[in-house]
PAMI-117647 format. One record per atom (N, C-alpha, C): residue number from 1; residue in three letters; atom name; x, y, z. Coordinates in steps of 0.05 Angstrom, whole numbers. Layout:
% PAMI-117647
+-----+-----+------+--------+--------+--------+
:   n : res : atom :     px :     py :     pz :
+-----+-----+------+--------+--------+--------+
: NUM : ALA :   CA :      X :      Y :      Z :
...
+-----+-----+------+--------+--------+--------+
This chain:
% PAMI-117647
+-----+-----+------+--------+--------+--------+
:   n : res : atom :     px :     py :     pz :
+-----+-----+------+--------+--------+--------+
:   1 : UNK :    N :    -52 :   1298 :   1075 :
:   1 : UNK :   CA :    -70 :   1318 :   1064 :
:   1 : UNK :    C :    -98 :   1309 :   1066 :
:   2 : UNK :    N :   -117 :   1325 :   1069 :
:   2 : UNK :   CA :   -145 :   1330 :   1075 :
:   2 : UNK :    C :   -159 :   1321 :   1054 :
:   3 : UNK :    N :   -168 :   1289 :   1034 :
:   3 : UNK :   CA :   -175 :   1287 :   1010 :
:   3 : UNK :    C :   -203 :   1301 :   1003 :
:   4 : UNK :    N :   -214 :   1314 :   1033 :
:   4 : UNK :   CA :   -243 :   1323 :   1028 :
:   4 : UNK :    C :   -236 :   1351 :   1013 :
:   5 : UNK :    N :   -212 :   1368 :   1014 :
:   5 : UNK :   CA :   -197 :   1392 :   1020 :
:   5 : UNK :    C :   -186 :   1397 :    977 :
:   6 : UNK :    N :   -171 :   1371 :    982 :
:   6 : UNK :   CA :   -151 :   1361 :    958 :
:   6 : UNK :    C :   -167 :   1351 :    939 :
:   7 : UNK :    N :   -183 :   1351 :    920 :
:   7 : UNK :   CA :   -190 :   1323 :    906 :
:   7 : UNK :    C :   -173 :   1326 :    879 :
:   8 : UNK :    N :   -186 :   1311 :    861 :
:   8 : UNK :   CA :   -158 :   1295 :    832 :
:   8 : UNK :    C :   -157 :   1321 :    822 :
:   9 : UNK :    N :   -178 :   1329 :    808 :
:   9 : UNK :   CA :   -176 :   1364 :    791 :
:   9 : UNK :    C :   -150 :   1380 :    801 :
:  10 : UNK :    N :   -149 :   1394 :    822 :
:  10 : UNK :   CA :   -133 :   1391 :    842 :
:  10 : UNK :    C :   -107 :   1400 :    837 :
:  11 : UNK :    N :   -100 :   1361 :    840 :
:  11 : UNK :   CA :    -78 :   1348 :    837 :
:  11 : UNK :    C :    -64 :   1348 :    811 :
:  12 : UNK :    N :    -83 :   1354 :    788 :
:  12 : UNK :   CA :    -79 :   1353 :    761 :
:  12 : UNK :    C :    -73 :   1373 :    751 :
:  13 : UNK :    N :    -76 :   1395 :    759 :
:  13 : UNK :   CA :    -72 :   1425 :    758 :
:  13 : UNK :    C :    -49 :   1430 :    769 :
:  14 : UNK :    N :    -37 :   1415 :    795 :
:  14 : UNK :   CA :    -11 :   1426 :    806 :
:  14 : UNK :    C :      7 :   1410 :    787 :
:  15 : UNK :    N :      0 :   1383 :    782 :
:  15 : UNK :   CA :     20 :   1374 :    766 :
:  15 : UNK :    C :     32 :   1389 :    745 :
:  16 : UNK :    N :      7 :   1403 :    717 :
:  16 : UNK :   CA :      9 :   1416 :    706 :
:  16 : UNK :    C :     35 :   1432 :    706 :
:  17 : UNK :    N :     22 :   1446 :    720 :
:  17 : UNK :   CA :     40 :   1474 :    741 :
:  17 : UNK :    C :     67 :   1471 :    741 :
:  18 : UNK :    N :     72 :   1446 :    748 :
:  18 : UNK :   CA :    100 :   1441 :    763 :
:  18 : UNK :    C :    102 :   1437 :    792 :
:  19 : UNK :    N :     83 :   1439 :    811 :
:  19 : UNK :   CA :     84 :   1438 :    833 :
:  19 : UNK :    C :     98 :   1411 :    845 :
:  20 : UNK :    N :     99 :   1392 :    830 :
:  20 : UNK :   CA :    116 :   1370 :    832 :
:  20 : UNK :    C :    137 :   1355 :    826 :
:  21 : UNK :    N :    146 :   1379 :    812 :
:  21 : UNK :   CA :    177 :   1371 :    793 :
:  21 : UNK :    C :    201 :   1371 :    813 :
:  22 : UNK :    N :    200 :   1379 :    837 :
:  22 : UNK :   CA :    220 :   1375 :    855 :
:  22 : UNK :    C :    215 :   1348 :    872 :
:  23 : UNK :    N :    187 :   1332 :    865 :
:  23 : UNK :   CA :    187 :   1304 :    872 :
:  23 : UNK :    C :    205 :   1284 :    848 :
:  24 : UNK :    N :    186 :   1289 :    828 :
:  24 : UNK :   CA :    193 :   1270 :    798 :
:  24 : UNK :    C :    194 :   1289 :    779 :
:  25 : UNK :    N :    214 :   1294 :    758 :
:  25 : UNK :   CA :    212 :   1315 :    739 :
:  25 : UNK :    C :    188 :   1301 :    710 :
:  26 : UNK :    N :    183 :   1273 :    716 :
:  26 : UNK :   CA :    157 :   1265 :    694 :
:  26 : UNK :    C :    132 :   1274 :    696 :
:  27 : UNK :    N :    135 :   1292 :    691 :
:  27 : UNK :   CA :    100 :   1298 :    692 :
:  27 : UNK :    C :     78 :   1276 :    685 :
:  28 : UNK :    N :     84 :   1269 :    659 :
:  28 : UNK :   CA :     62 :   1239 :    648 :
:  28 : UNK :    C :     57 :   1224 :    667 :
:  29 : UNK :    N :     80 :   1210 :    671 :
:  29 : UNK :   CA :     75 :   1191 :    695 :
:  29 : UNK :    C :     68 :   1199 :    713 :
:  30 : UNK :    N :     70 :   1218 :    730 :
:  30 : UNK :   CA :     59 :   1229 :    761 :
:  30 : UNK :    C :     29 :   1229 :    752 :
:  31 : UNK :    N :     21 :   1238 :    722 :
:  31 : UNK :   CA :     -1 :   1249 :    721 :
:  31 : UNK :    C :    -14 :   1226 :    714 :
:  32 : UNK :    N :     -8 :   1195 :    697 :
:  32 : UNK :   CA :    -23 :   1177 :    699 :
:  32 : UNK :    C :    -21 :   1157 :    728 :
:  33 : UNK :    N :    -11 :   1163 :    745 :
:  33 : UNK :   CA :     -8 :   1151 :    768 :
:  33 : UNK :    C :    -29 :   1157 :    786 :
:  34 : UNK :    N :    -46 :   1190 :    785 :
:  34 : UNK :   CA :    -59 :   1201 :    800 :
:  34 : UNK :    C :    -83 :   1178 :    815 :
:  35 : UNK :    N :    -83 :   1161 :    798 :
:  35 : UNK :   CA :   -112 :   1145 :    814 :
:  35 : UNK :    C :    -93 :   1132 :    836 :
:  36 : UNK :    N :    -75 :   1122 :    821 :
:  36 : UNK :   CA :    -72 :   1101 :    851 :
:  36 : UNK :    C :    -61 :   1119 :    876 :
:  37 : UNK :    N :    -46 :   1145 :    878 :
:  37 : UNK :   CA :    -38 :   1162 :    895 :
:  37 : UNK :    C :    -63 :   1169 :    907 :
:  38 : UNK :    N :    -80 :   1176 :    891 :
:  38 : UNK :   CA :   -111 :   1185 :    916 :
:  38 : UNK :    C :   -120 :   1159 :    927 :
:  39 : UNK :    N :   -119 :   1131 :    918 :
:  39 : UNK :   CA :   -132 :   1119 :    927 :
:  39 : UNK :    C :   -114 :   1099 :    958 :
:  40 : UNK :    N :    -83 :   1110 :    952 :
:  40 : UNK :   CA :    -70 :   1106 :    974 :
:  40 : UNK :    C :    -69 :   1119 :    996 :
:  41 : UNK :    N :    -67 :   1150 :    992 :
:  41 : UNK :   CA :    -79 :   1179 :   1009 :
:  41 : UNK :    C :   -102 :   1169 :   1021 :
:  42 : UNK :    N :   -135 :   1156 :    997 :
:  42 : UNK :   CA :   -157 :   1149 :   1026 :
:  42 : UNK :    C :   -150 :   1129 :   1036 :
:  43 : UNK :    N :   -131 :   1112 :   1038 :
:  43 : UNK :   CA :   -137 :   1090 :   1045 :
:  43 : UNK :    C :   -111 :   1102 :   1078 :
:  44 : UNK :    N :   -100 :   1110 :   1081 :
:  44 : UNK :   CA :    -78 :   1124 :   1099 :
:  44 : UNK :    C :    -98 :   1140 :   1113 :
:  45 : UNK :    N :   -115 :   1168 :   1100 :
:  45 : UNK :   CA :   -134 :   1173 :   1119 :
:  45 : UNK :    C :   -150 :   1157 :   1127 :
:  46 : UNK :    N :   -157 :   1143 :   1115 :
:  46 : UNK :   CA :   -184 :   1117 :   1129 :
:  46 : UNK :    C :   -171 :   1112 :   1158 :
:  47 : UNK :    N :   -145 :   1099 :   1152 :
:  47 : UNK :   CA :   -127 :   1090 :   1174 :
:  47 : UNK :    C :   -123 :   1101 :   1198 :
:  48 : UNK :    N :   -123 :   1123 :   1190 :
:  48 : UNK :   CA :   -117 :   1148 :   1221 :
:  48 : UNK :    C :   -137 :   1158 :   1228 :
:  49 : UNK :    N :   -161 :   1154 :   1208 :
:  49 : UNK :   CA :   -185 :   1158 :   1226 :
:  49 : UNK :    C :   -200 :   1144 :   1241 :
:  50 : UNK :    N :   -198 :   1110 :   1235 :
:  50 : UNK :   CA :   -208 :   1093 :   1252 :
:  50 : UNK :    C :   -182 :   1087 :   1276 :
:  51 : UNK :    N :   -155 :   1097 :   1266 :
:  51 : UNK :   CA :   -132 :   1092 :   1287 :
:  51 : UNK :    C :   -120 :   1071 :   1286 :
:  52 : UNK :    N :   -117 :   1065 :   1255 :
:  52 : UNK :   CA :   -110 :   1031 :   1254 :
:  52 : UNK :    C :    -78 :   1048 :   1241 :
:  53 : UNK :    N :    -55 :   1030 :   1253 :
:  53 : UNK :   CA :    -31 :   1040 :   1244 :
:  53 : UNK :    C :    -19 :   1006 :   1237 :
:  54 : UNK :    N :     -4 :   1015 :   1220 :
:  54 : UNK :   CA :     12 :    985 :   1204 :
:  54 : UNK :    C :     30 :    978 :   1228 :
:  55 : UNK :    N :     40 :    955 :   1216 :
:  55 : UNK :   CA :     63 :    941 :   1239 :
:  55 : UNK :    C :     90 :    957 :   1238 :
:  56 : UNK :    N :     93 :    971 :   1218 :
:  56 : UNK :   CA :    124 :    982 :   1218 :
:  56 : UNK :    C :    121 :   1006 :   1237 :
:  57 : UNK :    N :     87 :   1024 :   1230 :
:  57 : UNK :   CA :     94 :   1049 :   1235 :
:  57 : UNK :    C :     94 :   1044 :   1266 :
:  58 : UNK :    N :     83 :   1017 :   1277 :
:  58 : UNK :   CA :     79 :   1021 :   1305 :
:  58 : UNK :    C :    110 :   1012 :   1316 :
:  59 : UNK :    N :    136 :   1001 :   1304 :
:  59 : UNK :   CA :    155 :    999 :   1310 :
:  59 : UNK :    C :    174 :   1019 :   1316 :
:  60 : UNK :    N :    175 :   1033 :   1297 :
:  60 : UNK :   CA :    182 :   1060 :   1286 :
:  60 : UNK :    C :    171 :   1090 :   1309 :
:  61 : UNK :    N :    141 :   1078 :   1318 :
:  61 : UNK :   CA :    139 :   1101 :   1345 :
:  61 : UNK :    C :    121 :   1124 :   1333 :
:  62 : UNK :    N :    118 :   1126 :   1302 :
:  62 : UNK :   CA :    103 :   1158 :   1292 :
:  62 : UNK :    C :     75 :   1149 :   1274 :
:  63 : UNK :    N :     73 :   1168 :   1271 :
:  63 : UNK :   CA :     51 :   1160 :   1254 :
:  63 : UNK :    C :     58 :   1160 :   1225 :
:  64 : UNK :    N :     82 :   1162 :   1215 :
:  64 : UNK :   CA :    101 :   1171 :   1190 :
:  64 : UNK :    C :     93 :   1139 :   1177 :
:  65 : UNK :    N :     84 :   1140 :   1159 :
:  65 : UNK :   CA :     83 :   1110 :   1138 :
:  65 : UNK :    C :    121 :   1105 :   1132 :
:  66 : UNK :    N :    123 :   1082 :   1133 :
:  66 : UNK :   CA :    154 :   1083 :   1130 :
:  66 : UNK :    C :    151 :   1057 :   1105 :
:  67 : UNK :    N :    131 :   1062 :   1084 :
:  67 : UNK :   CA :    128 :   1040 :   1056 :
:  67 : UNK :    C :    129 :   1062 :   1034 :
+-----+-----+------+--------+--------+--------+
């Protein structure tokens, strides 16, 4: 996802919602987790925008994170 597109507010609202209960049915926790999830998201876009891919994903053949 697009973090320019997505930001936390967002994210905090779908949780709300429910938009994520077919990931984790904890809302709390999804919802105190949010920092480190966006800051893994830029750090994945960072990745694919300078074109740097990990050692697995380049084994693996996709651009699919496999951690």
């Amino acid at each position: 996802m697009d973090l320019r597109t997505v930001n936390k507010r967002v994210v905090e609202s779908l949780i709300k919602a429910g938009a994520f209960d077919s990931v984790y049915t904890d809302r709390a926790l999804l919802y105190t987790n949010i920092d480190r999830a966006m800051d893994w998201g830029q750090r994945k876009q960072r990745e694919r925008e300078v074109g740097q891919g990990g050692l697995f994903g380049m084994i693996a053949g996709g651009d699919e994170d496999t951690t």
